[in-house]
C-alpha positions in Angstrom: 0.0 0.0 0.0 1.2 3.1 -0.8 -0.1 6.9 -0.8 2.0 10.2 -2.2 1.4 13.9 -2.1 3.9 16.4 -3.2 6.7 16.0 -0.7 6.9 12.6 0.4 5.9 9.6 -0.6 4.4 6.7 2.4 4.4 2.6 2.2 3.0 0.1 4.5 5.4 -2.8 4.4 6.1 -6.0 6.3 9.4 -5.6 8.4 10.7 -8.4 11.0 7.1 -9.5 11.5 5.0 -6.5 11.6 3.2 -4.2 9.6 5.2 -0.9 9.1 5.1 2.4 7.9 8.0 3.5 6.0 8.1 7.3 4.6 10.3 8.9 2.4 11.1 12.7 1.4 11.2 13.1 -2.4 14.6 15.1 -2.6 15.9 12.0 -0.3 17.0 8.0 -1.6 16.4 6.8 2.3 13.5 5.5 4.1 12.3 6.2 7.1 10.8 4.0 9.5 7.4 5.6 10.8 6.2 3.9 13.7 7.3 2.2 16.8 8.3 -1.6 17.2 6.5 -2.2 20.4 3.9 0.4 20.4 1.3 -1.6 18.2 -1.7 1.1 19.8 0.1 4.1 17.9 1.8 2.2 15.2 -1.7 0.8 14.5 -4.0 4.0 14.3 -1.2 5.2 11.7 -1.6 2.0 10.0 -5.4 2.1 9.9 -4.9 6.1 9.0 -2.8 5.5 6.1 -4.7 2.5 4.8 -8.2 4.6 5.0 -6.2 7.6 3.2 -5.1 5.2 0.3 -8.0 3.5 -0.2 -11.7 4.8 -1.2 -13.3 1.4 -0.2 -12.3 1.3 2.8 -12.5 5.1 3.6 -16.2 4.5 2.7 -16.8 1.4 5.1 -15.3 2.7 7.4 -17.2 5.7 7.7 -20.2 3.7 8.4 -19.0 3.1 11.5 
């Protein structure tokens, strides 16, 4: 999953056995490791965040709720 605007760029990957958020500015070649091994309560509101940002489907559903 992945979601852009016009300075950096976002991806939710799978690193050492969790779900991560990596972010990266567009003038930079490094990646950046968003949230917090150990904190799943944070880590995972920015993973349900980003996921409803990239996503219209699930923006929608989850609305509903």
């Amino acid at each position: 999953m992945e979601r852009e605007d016009e300075s950096s760029q976002q991806v939710l990957a799978w690193n050492q056995g969790q779900l991560q958020i990596f972010t990266r500015q567009h003038h930079s070649k490094s990646w950046n490791k968003q949230t917090q091994d150990g904190d799943q309560s944070y880590s995972g509101w920015m993973i349900t965040d980003l996921i409803q940002r990239s996503n219209e489907q699930v923006k929608n559903f989850m609305d509903h709720f």
